[in-house]
NUDREN-233136 format. One line per field, with one value per residue: residue number from 1; residue in one letter; x, y, z of N, C-alpha, C, O, CB in turn. Coordinates in Angstrom, 3 decimals, m for minus. Each point is the difference from the previous one (the first is absolute). Glycine has a CB too. Layout:
% residues N
n <- [NUM | ...]
res <- [A | ...]
n.x <- [X | ...]
n.y <- [Y | ...]
n.z <- [Z | ...]
ca.x <- [X | ...]
ca.y <- [Y | ...]
ca.z <- [Z | ...]
c.x <- [X | ...]
c.y <- [Y | ...]
c.z <- [Z | ...]
o.x <- [X | ...]
o.y <- [Y | ...]
o.z <- [Z | ...]
cb.x <- [X | ...]
cb.y <- [Y | ...]
cb.z <- [Z | ...]
//
This chain:
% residues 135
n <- [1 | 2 | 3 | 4 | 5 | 6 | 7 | 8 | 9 | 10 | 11 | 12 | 13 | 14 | 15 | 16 | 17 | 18 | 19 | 20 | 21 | 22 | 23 | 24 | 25 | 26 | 27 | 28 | 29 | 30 | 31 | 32 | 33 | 34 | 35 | 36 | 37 | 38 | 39 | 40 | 41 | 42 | 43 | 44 | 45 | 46 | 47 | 48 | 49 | 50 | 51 | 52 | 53 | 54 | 55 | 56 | 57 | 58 | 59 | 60 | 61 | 62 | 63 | 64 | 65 | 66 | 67 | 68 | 69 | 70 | 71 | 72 | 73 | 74 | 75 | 76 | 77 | 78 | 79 | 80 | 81 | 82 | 83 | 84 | 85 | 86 | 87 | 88 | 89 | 90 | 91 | 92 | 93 | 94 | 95 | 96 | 97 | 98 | 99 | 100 | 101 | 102 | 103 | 104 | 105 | 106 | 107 | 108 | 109 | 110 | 111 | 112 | 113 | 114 | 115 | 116 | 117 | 118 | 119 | 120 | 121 | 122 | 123 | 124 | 125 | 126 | 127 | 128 | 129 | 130 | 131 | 132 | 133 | 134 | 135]
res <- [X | X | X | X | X | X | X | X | X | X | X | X | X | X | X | X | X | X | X | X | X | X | X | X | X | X | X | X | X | X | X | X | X | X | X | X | X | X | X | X | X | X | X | X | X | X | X | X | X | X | X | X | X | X | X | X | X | X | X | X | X | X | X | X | X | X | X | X | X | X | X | X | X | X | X | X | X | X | X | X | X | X | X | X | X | X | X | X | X | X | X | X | X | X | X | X | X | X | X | X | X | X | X | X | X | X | X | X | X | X | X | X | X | X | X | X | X | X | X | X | X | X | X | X | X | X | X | X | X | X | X | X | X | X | X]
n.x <- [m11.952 | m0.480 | 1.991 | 0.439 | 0.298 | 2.357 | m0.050 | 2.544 | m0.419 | 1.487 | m3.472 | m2.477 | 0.789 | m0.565 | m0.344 | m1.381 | m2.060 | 0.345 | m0.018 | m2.188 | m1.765 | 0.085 | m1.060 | m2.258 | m0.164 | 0.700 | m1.539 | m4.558 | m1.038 | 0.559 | 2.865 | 0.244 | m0.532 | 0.270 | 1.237 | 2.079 | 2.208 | 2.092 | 1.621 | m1.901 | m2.108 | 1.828 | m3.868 | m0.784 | 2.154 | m1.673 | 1.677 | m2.006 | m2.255 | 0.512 | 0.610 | m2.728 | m2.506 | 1.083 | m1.582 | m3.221 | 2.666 | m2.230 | 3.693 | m2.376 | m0.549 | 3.673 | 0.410 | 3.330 | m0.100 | 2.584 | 0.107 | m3.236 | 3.130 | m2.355 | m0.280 | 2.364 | m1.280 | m3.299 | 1.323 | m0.888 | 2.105 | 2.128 | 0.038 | 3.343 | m1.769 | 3.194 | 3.195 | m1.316 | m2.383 | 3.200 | 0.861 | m2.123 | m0.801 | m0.188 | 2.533 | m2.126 | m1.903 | 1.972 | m1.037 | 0.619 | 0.825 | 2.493 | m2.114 | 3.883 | m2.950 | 4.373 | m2.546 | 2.345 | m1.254 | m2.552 | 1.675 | 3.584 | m1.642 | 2.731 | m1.642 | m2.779 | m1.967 | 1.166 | 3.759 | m1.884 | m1.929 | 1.647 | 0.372 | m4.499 | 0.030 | 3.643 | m1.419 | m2.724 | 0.964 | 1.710 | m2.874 | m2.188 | 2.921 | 0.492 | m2.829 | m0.710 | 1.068 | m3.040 | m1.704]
n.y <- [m16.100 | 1.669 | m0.843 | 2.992 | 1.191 | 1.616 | 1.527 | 2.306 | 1.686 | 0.946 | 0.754 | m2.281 | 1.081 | m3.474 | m3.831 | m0.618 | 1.310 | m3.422 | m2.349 | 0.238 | 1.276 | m2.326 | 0.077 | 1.503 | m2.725 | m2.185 | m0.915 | m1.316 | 2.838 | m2.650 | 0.368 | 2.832 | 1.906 | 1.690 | 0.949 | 1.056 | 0.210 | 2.108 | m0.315 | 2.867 | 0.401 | 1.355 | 1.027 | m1.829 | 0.617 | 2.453 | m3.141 | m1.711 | 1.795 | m0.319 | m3.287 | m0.348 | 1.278 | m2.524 | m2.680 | 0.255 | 1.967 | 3.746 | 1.242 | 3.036 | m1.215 | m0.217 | 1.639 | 0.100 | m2.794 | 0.462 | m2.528 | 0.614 | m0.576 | m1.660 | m0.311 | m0.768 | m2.254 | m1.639 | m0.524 | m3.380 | 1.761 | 2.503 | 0.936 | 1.994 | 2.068 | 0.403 | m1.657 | 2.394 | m2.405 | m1.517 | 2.744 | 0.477 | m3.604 | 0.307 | m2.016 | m1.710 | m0.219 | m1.418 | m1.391 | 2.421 | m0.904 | 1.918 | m0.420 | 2.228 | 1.423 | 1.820 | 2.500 | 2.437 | 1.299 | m0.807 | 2.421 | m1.073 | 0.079 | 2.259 | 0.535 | 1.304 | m0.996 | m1.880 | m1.149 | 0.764 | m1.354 | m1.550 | 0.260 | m0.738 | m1.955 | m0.427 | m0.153 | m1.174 | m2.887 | m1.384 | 0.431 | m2.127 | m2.496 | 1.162 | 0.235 | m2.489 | m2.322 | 0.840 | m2.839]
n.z <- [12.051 | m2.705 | m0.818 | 1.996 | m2.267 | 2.501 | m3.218 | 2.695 | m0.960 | 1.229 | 0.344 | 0.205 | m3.324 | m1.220 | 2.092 | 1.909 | m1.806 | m1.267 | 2.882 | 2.067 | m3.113 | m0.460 | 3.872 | m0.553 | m1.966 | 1.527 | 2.558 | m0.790 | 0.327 | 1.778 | m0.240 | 1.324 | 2.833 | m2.418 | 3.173 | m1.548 | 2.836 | m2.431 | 2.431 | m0.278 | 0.177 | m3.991 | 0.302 | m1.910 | m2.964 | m0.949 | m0.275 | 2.003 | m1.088 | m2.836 | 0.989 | 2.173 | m2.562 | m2.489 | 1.676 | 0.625 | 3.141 | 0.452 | 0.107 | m0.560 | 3.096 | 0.124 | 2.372 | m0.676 | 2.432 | 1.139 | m0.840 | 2.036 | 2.115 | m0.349 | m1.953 | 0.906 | 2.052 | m2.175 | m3.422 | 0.155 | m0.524 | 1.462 | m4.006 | 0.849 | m2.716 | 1.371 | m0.175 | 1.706 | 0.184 | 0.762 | 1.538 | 1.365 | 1.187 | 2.629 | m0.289 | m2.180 | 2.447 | 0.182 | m2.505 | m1.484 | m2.546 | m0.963 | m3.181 | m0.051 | m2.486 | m1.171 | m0.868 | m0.905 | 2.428 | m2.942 | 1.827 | m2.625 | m1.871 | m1.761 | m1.970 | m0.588 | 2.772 | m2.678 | 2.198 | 2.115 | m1.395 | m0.994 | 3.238 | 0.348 | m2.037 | 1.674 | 2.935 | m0.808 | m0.417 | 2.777 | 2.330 | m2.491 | 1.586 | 3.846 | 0.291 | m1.592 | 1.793 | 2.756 | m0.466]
ca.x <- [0.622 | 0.874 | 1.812 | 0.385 | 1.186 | 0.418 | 1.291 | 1.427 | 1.164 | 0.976 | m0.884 | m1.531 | m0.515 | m0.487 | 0.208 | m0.988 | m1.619 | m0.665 | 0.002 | m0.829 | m0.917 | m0.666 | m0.492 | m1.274 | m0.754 | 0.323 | 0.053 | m0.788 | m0.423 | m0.269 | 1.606 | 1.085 | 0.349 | 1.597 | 0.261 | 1.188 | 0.294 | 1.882 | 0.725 | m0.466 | m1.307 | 0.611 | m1.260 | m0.095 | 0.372 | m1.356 | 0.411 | m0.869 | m1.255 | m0.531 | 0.533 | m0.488 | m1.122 | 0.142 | m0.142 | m1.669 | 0.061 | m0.527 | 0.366 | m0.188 | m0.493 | 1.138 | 1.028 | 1.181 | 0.120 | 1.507 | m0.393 | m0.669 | 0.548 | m0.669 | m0.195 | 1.017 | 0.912 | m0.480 | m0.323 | 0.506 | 1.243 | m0.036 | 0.463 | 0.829 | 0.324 | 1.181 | 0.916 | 0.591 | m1.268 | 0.643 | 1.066 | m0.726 | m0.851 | 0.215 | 0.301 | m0.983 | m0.191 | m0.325 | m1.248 | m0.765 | 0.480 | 0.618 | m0.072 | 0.975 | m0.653 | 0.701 | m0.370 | 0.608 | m1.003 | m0.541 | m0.568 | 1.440 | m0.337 | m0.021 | m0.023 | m1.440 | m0.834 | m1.156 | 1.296 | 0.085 | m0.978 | 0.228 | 1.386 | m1.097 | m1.136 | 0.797 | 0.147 | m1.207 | m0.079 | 0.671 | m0.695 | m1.416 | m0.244 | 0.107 | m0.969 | m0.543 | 0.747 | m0.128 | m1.291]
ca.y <- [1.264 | 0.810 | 0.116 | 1.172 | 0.396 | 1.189 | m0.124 | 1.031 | 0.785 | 1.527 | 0.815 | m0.203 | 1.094 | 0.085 | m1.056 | m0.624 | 0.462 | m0.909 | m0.433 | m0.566 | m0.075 | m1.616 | m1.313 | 0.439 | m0.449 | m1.137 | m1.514 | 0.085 | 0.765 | m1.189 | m0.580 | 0.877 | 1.083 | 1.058 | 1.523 | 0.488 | 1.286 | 0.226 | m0.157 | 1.585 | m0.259 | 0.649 | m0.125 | m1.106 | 0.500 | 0.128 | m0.963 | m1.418 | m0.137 | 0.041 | m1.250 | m0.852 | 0.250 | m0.271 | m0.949 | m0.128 | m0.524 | 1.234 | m0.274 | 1.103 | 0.066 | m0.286 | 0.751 | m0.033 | m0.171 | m0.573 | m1.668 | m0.533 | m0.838 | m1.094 | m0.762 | m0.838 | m0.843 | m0.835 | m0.341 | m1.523 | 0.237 | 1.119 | m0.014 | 0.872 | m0.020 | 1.139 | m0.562 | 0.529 | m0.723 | m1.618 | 0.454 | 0.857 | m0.194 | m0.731 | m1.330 | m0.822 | m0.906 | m1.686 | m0.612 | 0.196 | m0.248 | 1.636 | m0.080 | 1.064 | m0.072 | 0.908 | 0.290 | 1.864 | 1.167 | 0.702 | 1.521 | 1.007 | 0.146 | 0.987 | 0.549 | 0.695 | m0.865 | m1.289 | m0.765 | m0.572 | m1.074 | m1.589 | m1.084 | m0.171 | m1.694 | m1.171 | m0.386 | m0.079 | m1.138 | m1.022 | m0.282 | m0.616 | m1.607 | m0.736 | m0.038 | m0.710 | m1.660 | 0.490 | m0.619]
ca.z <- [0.337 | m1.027 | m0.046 | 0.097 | m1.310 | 0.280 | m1.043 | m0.237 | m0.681 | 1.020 | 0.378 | m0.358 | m0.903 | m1.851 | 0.439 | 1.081 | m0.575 | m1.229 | 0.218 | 0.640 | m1.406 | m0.724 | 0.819 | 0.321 | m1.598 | m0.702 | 1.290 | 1.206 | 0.892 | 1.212 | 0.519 | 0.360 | 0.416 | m1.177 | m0.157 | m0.561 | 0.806 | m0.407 | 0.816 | m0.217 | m0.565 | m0.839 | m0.247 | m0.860 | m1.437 | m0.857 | m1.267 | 0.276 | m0.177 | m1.514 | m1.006 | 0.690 | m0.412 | m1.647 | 0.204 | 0.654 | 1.462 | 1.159 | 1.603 | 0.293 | 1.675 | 0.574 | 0.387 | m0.025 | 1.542 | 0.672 | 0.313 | 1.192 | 0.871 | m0.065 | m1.314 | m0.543 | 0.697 | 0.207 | m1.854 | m0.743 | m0.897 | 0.058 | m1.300 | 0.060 | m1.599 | m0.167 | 0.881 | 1.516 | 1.264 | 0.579 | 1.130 | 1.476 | 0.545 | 1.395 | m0.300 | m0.315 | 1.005 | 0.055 | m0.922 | m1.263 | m1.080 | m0.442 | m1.800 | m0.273 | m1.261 | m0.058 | m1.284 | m0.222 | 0.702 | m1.105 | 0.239 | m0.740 | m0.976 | m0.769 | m1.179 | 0.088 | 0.989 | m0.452 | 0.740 | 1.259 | m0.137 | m0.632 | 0.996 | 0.783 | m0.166 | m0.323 | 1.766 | 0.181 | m1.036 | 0.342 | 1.270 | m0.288 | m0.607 | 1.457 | 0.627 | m0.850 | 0.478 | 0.976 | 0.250]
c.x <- [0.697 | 1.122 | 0.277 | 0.744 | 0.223 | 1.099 | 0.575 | 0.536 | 0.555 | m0.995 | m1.772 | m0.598 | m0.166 | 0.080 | m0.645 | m1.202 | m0.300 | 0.140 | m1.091 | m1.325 | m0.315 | m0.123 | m1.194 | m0.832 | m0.020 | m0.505 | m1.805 | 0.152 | m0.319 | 1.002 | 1.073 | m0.556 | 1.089 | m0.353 | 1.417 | 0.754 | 1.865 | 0.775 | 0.037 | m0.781 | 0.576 | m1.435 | m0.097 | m0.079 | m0.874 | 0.228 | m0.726 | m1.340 | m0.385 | 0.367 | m0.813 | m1.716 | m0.104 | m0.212 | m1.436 | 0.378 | 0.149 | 0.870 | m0.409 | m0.446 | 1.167 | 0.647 | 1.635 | 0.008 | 1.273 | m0.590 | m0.384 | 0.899 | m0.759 | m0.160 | 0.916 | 0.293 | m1.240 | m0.369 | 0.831 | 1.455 | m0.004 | 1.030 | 0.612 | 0.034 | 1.365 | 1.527 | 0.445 | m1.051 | 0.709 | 0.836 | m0.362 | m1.068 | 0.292 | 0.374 | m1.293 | m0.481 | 0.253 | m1.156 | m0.714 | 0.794 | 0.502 | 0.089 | 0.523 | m0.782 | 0.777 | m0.400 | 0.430 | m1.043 | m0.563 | 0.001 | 1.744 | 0.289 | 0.389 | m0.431 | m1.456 | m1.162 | m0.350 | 1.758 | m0.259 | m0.824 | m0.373 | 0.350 | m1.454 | m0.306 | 1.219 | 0.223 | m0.954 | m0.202 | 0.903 | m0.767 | m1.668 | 0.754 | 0.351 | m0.902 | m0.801 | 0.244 | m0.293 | m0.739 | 0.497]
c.y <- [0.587 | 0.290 | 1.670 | 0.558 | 1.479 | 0.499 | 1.724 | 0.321 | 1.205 | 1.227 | 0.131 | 0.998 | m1.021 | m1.811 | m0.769 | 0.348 | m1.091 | m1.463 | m0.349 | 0.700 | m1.180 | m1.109 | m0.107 | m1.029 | m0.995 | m1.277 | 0.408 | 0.890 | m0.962 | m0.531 | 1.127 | 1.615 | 0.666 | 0.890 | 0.537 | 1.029 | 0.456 | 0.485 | 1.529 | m0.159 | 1.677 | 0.499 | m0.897 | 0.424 | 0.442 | m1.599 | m1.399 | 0.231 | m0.222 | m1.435 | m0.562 | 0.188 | m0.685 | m1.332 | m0.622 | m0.148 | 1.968 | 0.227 | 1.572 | 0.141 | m0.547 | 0.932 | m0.425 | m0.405 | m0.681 | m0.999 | m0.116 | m1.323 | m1.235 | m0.996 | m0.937 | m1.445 | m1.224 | m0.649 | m1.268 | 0.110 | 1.493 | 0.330 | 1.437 | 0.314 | 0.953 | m0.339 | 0.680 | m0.498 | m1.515 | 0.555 | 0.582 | m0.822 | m0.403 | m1.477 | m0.949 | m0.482 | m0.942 | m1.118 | 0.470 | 0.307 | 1.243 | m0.477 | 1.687 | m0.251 | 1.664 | 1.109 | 1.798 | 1.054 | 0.385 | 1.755 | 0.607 | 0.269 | 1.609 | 0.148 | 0.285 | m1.323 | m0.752 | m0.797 | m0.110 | m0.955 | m1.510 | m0.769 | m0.221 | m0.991 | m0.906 | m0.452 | m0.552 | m1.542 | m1.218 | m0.400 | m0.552 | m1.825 | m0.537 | m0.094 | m1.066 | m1.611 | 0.092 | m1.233 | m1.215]
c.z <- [m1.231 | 0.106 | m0.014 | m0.681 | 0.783 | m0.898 | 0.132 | m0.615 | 0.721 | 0.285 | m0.246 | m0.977 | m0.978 | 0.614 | 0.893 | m0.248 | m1.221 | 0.421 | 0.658 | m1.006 | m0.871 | 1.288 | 0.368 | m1.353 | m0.029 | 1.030 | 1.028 | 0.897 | 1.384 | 0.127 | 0.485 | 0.674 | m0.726 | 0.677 | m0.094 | 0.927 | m0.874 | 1.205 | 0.207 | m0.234 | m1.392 | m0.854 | m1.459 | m1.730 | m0.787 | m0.955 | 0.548 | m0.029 | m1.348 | m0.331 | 0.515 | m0.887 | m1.931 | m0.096 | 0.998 | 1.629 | 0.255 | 1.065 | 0.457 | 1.611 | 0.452 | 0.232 | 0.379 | 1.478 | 0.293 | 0.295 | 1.619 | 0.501 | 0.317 | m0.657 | m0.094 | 0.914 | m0.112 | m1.965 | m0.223 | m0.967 | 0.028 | m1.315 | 0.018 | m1.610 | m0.307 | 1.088 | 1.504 | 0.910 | 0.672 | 1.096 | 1.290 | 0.896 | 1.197 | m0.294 | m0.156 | 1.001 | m0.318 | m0.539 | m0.731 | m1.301 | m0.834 | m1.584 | m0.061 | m1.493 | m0.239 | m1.257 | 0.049 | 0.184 | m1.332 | 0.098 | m0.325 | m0.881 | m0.572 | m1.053 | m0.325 | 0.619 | m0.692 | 0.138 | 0.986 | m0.120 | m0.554 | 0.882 | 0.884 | m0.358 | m0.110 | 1.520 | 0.419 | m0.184 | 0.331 | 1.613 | m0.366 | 0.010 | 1.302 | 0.925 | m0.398 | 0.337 | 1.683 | 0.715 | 1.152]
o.x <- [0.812 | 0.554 | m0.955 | 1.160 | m0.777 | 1.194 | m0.666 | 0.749 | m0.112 | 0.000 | m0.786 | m1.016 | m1.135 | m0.901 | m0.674 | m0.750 | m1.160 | m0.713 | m0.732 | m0.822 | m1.117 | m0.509 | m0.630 | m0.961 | m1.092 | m0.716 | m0.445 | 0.980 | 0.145 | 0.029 | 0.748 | m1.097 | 1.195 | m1.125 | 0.977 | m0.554 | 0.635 | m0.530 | 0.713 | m0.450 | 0.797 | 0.134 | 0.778 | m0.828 | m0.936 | m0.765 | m0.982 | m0.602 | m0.626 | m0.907 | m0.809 | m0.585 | m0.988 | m0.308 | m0.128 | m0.908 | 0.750 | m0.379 | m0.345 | 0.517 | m0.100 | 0.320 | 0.235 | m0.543 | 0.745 | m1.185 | 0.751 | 0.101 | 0.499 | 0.301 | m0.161 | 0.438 | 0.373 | m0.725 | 1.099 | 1.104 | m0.950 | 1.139 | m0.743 | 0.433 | 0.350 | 0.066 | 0.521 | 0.252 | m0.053 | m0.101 | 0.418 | m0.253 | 1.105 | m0.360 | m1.027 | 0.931 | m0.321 | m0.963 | m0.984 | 1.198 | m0.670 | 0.371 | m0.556 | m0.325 | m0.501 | 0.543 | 0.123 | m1.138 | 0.954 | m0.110 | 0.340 | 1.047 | m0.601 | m0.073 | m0.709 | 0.173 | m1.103 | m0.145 | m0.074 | 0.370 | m0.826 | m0.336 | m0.118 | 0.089 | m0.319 | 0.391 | 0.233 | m0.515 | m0.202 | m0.126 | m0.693 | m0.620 | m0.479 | 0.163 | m0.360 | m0.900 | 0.609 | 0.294 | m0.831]
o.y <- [m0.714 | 0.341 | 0.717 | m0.372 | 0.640 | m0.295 | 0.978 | m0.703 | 0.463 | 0.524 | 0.939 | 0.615 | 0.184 | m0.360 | m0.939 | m0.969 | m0.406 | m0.706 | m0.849 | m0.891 | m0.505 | m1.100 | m1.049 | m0.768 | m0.515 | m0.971 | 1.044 | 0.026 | 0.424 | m0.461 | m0.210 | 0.517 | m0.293 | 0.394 | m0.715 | 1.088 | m0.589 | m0.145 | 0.592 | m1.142 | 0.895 | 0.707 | m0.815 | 0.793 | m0.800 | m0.953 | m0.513 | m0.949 | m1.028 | m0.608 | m0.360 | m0.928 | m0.237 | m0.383 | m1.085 | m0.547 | 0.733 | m0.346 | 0.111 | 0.869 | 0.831 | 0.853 | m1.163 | 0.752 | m0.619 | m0.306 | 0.272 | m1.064 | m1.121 | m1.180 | m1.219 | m1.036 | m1.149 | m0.852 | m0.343 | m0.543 | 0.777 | m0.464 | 0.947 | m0.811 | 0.406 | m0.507 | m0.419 | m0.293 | m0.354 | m0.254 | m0.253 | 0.565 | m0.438 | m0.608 | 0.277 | 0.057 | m0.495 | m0.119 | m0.559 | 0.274 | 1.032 | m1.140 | 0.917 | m1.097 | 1.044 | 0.004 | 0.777 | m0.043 | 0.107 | 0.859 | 1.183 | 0.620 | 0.959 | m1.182 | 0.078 | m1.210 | m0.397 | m0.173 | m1.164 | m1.173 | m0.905 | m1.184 | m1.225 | m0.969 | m1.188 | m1.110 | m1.027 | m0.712 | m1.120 | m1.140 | m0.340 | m1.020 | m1.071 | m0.885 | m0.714 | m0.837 | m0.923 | m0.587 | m0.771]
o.z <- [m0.589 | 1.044 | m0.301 | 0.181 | 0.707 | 0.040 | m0.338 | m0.679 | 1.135 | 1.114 | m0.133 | 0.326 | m0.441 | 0.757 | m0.422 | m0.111 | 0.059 | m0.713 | m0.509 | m0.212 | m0.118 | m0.214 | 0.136 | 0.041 | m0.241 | m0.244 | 0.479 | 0.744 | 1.147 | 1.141 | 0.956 | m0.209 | m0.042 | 0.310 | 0.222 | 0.155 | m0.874 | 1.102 | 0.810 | m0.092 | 0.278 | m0.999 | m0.495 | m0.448 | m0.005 | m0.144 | m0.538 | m0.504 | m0.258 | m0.568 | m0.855 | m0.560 | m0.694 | m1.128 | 0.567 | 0.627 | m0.644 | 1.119 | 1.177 | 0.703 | 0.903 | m0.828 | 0.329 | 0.810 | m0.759 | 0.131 | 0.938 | m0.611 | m0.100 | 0.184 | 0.045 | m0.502 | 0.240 | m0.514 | 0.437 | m0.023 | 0.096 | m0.053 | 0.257 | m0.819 | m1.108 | 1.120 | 1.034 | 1.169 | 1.177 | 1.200 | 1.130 | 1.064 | 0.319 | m1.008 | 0.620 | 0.803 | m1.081 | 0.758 | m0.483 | m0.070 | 0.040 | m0.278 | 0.605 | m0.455 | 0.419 | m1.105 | 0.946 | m0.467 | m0.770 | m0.875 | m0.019 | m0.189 | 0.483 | m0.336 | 1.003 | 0.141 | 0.377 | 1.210 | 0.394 | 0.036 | 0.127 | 0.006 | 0.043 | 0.755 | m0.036 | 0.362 | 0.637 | 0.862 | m0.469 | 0.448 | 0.959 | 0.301 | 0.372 | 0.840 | 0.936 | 0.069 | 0.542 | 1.041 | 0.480]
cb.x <- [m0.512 | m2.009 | 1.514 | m1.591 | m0.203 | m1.946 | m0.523 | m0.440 | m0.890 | 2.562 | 3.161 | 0.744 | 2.259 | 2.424 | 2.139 | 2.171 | 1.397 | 1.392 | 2.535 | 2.321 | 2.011 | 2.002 | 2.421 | 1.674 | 1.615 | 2.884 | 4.471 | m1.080 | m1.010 | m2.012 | m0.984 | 2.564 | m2.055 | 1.547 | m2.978 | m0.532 | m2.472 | 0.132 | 0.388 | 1.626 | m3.190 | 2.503 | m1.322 | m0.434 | 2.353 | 0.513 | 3.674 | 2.186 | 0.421 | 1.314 | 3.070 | 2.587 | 0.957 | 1.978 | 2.738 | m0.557 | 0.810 | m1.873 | 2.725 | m0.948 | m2.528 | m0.321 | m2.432 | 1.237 | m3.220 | 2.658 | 1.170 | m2.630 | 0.509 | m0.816 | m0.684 | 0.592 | 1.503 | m0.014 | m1.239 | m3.964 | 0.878 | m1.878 | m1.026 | 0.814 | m3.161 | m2.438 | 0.156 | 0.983 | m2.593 | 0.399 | 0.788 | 0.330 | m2.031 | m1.421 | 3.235 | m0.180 | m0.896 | 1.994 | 0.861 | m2.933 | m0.733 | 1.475 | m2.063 | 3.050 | m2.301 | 1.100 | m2.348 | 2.753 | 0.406 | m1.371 | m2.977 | m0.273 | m1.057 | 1.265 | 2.847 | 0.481 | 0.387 | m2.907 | 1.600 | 0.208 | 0.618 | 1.028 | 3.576 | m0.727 | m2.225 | 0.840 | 0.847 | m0.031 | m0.280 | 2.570 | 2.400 | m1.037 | 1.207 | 1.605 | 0.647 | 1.154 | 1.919 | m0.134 | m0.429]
cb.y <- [m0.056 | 0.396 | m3.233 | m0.017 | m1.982 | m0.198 | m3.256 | 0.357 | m1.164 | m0.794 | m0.160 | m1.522 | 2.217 | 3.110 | 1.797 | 0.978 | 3.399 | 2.381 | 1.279 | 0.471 | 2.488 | 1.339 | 0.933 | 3.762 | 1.787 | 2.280 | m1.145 | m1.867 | 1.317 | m0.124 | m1.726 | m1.964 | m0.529 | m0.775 | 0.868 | m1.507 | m0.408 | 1.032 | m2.967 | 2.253 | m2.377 | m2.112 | 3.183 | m2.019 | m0.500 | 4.357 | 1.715 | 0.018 | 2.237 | 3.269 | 0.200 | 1.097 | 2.674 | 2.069 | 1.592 | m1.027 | m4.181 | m0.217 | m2.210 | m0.561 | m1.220 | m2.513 | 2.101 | 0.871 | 0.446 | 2.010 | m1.342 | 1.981 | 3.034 | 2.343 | 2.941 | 3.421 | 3.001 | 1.972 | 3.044 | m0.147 | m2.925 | 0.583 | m2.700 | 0.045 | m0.671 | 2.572 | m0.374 | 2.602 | 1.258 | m1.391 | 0.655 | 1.727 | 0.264 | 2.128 | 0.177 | m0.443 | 1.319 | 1.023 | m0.363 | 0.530 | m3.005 | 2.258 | m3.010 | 1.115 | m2.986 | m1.724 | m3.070 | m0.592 | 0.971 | m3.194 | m1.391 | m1.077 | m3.023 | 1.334 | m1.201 | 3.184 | 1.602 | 1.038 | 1.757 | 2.918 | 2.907 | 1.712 | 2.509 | 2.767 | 1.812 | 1.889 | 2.677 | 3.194 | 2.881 | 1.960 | 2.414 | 3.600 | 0.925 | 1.436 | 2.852 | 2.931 | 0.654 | 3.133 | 1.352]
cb.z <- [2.977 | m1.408 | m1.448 | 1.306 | m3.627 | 2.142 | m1.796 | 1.548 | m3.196 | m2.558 | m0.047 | 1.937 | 1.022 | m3.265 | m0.214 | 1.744 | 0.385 | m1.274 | m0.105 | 2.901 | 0.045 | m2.496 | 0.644 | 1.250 | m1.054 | m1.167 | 0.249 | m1.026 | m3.152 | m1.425 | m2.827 | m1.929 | 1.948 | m3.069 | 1.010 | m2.401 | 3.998 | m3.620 | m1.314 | m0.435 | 2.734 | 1.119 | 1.951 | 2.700 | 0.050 | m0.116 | m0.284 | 1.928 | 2.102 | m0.219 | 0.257 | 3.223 | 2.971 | 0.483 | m1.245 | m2.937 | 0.966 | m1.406 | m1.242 | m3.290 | m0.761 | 0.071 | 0.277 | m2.823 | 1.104 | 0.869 | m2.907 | m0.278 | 0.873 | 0.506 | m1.160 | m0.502 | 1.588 | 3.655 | m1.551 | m0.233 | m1.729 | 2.791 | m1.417 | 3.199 | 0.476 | m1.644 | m3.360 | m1.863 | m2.913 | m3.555 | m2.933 | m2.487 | m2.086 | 2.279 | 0.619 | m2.568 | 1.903 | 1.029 | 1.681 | 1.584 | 0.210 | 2.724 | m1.488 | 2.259 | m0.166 | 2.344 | m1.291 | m1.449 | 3.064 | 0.650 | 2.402 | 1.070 | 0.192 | 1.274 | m1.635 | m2.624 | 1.062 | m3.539 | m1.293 | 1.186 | 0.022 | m1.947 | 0.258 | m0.363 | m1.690 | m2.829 | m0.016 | m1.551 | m1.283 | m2.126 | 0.376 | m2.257 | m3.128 | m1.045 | m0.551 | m1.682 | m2.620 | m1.891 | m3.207]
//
């Protein structure tokens, strides 16, 4: 049976999208179930796309989605990348597994677009190596 990933953030735009992007990539398609929902939906970032695309992973077909009640309650592990998603989420279920991965929004990023774009891969790059220990 396949494990269930469900990775959170506050508005499924940049963070949770790369995430379940390199899982798609990285973990057994035959072992796992990835997907990404938020506590909003805020749609989905051009910036994550380009860095993600700079890095050979496609999320562009991914959509910005609210967290499925279902899903959630029935997911193995459930990965919070943001803190207001930890704070706002529905409570954890009972037996399943919660991984907090506190990472800084890229989309707050001020000053000209190759900075923003810098705070994006530096984010991109810390969620390739957590996804990555994942295996």
């Amino acid at each position: 049976m396949k494990k269930k990933i469900y990775f959170l953030c506050t508005g499924n735009s940049c963070r949770s999208q790369m995430a379940e992007g390199y899982a798609h990539e990285l973990l057994p398609v035959s072992d796992f179930e990835i997907r990404s929902a938020g506590i909003e939906t805020h749609g989905l970032n051009p910036r994550a796309v380009k860095v993600m695309a700079e890095d050979g992973i496609d999320i562009s077909k991914q959509q910005s989605s609210l967290i499925d009640m279902n899903y959630f309650n029935q997911a193995d592990l459930i990965v919070t990348l943001c803190g207001d998603a930890k704070d706002k989420c529905p409570a954890i279920p009972a037996g399943v597994s919660h991984v907090h991965w506190d990472l800084q929004d890229p989309a707050q990023a001020t000053g000209s677009e190759e900075a923003i774009l810098s705070e994006f891969r530096k984010t991109r790059d810390i969620i390739k190596i957590k996804v990555s220990e994942m295996k």
